[in-house]
C-alpha positions as CSV (number, residue, x, y, z in Angstrom):
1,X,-13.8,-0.8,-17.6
2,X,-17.3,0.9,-19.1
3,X,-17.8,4.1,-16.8
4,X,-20.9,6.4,-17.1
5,X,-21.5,10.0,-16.5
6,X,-24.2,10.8,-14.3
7,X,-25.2,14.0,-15.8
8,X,-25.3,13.1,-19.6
9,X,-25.2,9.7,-19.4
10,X,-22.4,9.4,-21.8
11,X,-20.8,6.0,-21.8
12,X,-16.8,6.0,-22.0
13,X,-13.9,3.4,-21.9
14,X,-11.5,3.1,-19.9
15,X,-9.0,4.8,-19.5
16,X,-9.6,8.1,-20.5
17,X,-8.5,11.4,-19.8
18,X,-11.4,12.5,-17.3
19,X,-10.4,16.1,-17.7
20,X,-11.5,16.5,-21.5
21,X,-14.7,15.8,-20.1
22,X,-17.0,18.5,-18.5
23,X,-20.0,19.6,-17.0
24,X,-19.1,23.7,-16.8
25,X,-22.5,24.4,-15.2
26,X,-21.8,22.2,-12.4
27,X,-18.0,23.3,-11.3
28,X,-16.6,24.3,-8.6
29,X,-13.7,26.6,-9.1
30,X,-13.4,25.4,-12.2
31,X,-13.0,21.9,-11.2
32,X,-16.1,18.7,-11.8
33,X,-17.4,17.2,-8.9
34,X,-17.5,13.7,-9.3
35,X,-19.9,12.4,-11.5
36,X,-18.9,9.1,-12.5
37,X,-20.3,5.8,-12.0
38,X,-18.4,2.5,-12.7
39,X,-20.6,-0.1,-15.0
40,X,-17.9,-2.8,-16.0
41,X,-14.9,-3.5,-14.2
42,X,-11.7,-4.7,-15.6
43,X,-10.3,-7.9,-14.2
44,X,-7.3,-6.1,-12.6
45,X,-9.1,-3.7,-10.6
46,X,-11.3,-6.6,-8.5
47,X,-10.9,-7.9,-5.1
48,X,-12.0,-11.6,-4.1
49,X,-11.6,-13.7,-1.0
50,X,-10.6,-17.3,-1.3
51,X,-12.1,-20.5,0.0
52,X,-9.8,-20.0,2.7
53,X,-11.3,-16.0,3.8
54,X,-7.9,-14.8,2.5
55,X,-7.6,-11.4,0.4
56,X,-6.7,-11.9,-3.3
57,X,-6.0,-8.2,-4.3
58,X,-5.9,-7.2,-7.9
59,X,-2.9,-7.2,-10.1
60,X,-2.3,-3.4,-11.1
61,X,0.8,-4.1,-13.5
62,X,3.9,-2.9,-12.0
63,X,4.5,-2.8,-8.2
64,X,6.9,-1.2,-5.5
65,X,8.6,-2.5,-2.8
66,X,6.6,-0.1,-0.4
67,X,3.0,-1.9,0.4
68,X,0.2,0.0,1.7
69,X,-2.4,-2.5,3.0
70,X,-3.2,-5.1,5.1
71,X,-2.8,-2.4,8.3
72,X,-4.0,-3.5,12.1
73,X,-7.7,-3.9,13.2
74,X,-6.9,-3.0,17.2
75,X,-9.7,-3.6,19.5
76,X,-10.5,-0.5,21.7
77,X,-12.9,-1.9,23.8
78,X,-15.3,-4.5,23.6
79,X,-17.1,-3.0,20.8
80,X,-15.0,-0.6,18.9
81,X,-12.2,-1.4,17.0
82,X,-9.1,1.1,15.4
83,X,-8.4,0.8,11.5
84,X,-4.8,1.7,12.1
85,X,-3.8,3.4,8.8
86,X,-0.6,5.1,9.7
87,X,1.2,1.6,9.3
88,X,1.1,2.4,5.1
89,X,4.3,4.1,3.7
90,X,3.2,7.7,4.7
91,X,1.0,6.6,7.1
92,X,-2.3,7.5,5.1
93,X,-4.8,5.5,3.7
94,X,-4.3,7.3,1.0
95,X,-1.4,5.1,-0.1
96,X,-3.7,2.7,-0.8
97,X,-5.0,3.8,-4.2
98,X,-1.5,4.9,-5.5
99,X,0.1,1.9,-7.1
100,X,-3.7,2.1,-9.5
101,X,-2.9,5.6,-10.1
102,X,0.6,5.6,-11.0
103,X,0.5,2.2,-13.1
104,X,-2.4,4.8,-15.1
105,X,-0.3,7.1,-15.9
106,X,1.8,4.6,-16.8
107,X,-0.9,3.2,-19.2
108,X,-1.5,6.8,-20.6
109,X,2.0,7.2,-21.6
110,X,2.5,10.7,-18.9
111,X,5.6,11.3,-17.4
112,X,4.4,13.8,-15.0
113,X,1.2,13.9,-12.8
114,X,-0.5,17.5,-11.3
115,X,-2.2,17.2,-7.8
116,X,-3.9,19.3,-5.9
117,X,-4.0,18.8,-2.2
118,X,-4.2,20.1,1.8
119,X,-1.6,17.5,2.9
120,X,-1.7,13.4,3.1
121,X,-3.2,13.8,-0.9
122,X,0.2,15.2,-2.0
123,X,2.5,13.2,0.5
124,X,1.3,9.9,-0.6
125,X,1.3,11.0,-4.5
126,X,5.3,12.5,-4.5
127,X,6.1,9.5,-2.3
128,X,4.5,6.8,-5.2
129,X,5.5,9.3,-8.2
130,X,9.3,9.1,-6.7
131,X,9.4,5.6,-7.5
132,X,7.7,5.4,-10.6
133,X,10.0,7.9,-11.7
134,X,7.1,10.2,-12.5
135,X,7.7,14.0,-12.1
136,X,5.2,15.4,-9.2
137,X,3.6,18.9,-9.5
138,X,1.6,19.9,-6.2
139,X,-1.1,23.0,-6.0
140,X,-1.1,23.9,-2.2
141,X,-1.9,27.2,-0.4
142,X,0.2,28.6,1.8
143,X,-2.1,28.0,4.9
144,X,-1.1,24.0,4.9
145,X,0.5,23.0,7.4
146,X,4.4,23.4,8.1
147,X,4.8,20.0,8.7
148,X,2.8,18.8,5.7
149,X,4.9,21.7,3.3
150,X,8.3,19.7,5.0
151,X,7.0,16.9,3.2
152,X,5.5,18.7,0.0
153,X,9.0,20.0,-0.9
154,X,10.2,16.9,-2.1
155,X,7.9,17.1,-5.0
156,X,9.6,17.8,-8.2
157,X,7.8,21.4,-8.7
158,X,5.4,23.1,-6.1
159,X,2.9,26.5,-6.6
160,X,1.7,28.2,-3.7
161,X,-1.7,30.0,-3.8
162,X,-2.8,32.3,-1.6
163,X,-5.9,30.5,-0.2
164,X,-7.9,27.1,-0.8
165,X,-10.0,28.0,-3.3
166,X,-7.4,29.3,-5.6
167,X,-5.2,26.7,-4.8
168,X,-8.1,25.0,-7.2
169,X,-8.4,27.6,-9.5
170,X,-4.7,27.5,-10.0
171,X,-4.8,23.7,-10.5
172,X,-7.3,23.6,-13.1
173,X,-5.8,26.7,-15.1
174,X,-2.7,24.9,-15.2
175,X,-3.9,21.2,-16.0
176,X,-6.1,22.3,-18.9
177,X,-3.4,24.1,-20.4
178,X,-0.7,21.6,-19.8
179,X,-2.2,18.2,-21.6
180,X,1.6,15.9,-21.6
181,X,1.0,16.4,-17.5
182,X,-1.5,13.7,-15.9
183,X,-4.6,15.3,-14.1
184,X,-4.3,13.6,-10.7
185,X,-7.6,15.1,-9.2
186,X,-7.8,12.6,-6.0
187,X,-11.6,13.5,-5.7
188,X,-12.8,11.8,-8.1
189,X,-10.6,9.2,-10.0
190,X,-11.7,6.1,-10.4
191,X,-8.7,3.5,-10.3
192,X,-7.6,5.4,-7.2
193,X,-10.9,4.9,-5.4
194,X,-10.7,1.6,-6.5
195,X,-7.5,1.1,-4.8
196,X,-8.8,2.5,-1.5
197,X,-11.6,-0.1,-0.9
198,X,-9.2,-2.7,0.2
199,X,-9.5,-1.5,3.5
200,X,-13.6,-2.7,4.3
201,X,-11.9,-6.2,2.5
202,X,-9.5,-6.4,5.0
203,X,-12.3,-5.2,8.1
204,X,-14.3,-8.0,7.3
205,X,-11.6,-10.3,6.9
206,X,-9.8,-9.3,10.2
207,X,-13.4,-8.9,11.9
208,X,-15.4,-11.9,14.1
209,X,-18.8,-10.0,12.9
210,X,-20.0,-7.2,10.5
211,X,-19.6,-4.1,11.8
212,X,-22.9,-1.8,12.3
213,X,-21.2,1.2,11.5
214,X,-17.4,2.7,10.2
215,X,-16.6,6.1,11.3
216,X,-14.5,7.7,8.6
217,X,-13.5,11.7,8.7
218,X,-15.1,13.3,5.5
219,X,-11.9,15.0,4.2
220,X,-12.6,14.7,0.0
221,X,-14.9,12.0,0.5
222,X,-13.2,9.7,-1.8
223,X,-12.9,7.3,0.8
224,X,-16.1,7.2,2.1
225,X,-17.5,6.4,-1.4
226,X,-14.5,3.4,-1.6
227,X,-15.9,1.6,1.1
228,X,-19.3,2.2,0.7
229,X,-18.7,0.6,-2.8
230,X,-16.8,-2.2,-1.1
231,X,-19.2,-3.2,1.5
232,X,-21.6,-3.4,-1.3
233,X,-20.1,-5.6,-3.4
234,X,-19.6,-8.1,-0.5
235,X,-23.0,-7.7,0.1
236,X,-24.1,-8.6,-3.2
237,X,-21.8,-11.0,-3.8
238,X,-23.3,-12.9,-0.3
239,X,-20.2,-12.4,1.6
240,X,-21.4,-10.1,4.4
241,X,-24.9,-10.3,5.4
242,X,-25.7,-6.2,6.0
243,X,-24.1,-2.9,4.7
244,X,-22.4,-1.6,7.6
245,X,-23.3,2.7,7.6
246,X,-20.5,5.0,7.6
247,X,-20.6,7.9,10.0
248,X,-19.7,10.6,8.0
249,X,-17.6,13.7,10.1
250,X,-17.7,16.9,9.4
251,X,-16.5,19.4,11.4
252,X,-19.8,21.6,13.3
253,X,-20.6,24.7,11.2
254,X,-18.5,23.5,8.0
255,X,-20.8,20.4,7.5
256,X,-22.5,20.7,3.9
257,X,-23.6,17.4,3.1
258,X,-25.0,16.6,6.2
259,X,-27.1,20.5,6.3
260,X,-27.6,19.7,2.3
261,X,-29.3,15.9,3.3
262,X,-31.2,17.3,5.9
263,X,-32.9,20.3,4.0
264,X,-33.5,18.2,0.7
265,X,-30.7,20.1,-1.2
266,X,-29.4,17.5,-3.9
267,X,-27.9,20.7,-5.9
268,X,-23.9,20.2,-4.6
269,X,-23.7,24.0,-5.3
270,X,-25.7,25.5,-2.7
271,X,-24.0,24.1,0.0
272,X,-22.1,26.5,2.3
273,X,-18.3,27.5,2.7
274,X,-15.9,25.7,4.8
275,X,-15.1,27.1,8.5
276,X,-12.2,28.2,9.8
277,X,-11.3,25.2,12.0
278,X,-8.1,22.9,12.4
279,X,-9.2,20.0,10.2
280,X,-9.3,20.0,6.7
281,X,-12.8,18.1,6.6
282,X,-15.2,20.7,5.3
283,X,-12.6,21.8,2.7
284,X,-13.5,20.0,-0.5
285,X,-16.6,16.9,0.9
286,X,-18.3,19.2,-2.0
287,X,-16.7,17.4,-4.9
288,X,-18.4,13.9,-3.5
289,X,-21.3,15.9,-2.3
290,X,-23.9,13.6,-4.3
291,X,-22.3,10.6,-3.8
292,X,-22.4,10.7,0.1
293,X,-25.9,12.6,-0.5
294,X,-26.8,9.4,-2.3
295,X,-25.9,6.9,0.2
296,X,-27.4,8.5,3.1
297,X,-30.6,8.6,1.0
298,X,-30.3,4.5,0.6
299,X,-29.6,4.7,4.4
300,X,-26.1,3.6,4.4
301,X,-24.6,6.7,5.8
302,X,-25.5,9.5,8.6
303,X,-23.5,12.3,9.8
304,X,-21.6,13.3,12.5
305,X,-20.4,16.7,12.9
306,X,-17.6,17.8,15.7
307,X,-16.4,20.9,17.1
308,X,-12.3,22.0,17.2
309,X,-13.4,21.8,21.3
310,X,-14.8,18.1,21.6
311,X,-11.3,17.2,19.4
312,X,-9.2,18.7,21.6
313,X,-11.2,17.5,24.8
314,X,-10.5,13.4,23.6
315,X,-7.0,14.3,22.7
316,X,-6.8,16.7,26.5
317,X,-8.2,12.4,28.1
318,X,-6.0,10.8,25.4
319,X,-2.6,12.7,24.4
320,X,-1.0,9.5,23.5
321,X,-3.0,9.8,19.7
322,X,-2.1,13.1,19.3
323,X,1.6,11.9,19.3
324,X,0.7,9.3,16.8
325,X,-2.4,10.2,14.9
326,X,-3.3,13.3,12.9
327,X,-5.7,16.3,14.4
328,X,-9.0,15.6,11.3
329,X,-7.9,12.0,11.8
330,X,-8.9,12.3,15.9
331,X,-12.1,14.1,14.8
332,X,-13.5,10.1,14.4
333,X,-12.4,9.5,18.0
334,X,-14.7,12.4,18.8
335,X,-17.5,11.4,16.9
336,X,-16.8,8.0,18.5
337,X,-17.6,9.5,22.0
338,X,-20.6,11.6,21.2
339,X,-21.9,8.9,19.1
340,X,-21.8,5.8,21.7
341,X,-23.9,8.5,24.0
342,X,-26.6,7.5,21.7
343,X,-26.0,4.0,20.7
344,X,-25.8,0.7,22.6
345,X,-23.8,-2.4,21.8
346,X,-23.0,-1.6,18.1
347,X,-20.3,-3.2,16.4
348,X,-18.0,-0.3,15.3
349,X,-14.7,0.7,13.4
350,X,-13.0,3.7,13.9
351,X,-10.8,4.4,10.9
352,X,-7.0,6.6,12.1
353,X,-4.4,8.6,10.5
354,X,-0.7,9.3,11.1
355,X,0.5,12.4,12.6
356,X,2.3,14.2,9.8
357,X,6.3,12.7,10.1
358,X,8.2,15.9,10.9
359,X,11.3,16.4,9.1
360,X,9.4,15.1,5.5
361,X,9.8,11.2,4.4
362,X,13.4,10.1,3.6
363,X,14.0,8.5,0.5
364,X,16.3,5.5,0.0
């Protein structure tokens, strides 16, 4: 696979250590944004539909016995459908792009992987790591969740920071100076993205029409970019005949990419700190800012931004999803109901979380 950097234009083969290669002036914390644009891809890493509309999902060398995929498209109403995602093995999308990831560190010849994380990032990464037999190192503060550091515990080292930002700081000091370790920055590697596009695959396959519009909670912003690139290559490839747009949430007052695309800013740092709020998604959508920036530009993606109060006003109508479904992951419910107050019969998906499993996963 041929991947380009953005900023310099530098060509590189994959794999490759994406660490070694930096843009200082354009950090955050320390840590690149994500620059990189795929040119080639590598048989392995494509996705086709048969003459039948069936999936044939890429081969990524060696495979568990957990499967993440192929999750429930649950109609809502006559319009809306749910992308249930808390079917996969710790009930994250998330799970999706880990069998890529672990067969790379595989390929790079690591026997340990770093991540940084709020939550799901880290579940899903011990979880895969356990079976690969790949030693797990998380960076989280200590403001996560309890129910998410339950789970984070049964990684095979943990360092606790004192706040978000240092949680990155932390991360990066350590990953740079600890080369035998695999740098397992979620936000912005490739194969991982890669593996997280399945799920527009399996929309389109499980839908009777293209969607007008996938509401996805902005979180990293990793998956947005995955099925953005997804819906594009069936659209090239003549398999869906629009680009379904992505409603991007954001949570009110912490939404930089949608204040950045609005007042021209295509600089990713002079966007504005995350809010204190109960959702993670204005904590790091600034490592994808240009990405999402970019798509919005091409008119594939608009924002939505939500309050803590219209979240807990759906889940106040609804508590069944917040036994069930995670409290950033409801914030696309409530962007569902103040977006339908200005659109008429659209076609839309709604993609859903799991509720953090208390008590941490159990491991057979």
């Amino acid at each position: 696979m041929k991947l380009v950097c953005s900023i310099c234009k530098k060509q590189m083969d994959y794999p490759f250590e994406q660490i070694t290669h930096r843009h200082i002036e354009h950090e955050l914390d320390l840590v690149p944004p994500n620059f990189w644009e795929i040119k080639d891809y590598l048989p392995e890493f494509e996705i086709k539909f048969d003459n039948d509309g069936k999936i044939i999902y890429p081969k990524v060398g060696i495979k568990t016995r957990f499967k993440a995929g192929n999750t429930p498209l649950i109609r809502y109403d006559e319009n809306v459908f749910l992308k249930d995602e808390s079917v996969n093995p710790t009930g994250s999308f998330k799970d999706r792009g880990m069998e890529n990831l672990m067969n790379e560190i595989i390929l790079h010849k690591k026997r340990a992987i770093s991540i940084v994380s709020c939550g799901s990032g880290a579940i899903s990464a011990i979880f895969y790591a356990k079976e690969y037999g790949i030693k797990s190192i998380v960076f989280i503060h200590k403001g996560v969740s309890q129910s998410s550091i339950a789970q984070i515990k049964n990684a095979d080292e943990v360092f606790y920071s004192k706040d978000f930002v240092t949680s990155y700081e932390d991360f990066m000091k350590y990953s740079l100076t600890h080369k035998e370790v695999f740098w397992g920055f979620l936000n912005t590697n490739i194969s991982y993205m890669l593996g997280l596009r399945s799920m527009s695959y399996e929309i389109i396959r499980d839908i009777d029409c293209v969607p007008d519009v996938v509401i996805i909670p902005c979180g990293s912003g990793m998956n947005i970019v995955a099925q953005n690139l997804a819906f594009r290559e069936m659209y090239n490839a003549g398999i869906i005949s629009k680009i379904p747009k992505i409603a991007v949430v954001e949570i009110l007052g912490g939404n930089p990419i949608k204040q950045g695309f609005e007042n021209n800013m295509d600089d990713w740092l002079n966007i504005i700190n995350p809010i204190d709020s109960k959702t993670i998604l204005s904590n790091d959508t600034c490592f994808n800012y240009r990405k999402i920036y970019d798509m919005a530009s091409r008119n594939e993606a608009f924002f939505i931004s939500v309050s803590d109060e219209q979240i807990d006003s759906f889940i106040l109508a609804h508590p069944d999803y917040k036994a069930k479904y995670d409290y950033t992951s409801i914030s696309a419910m409530a962007a569902l109901d103040a977006y339908r107050k200005r659109a008429k019969n659209e076609r839309i998906v709604v993609v859903l979380t799991c509720k953090n499993r208390n008590g941490g996963i159990i491991y057979e």
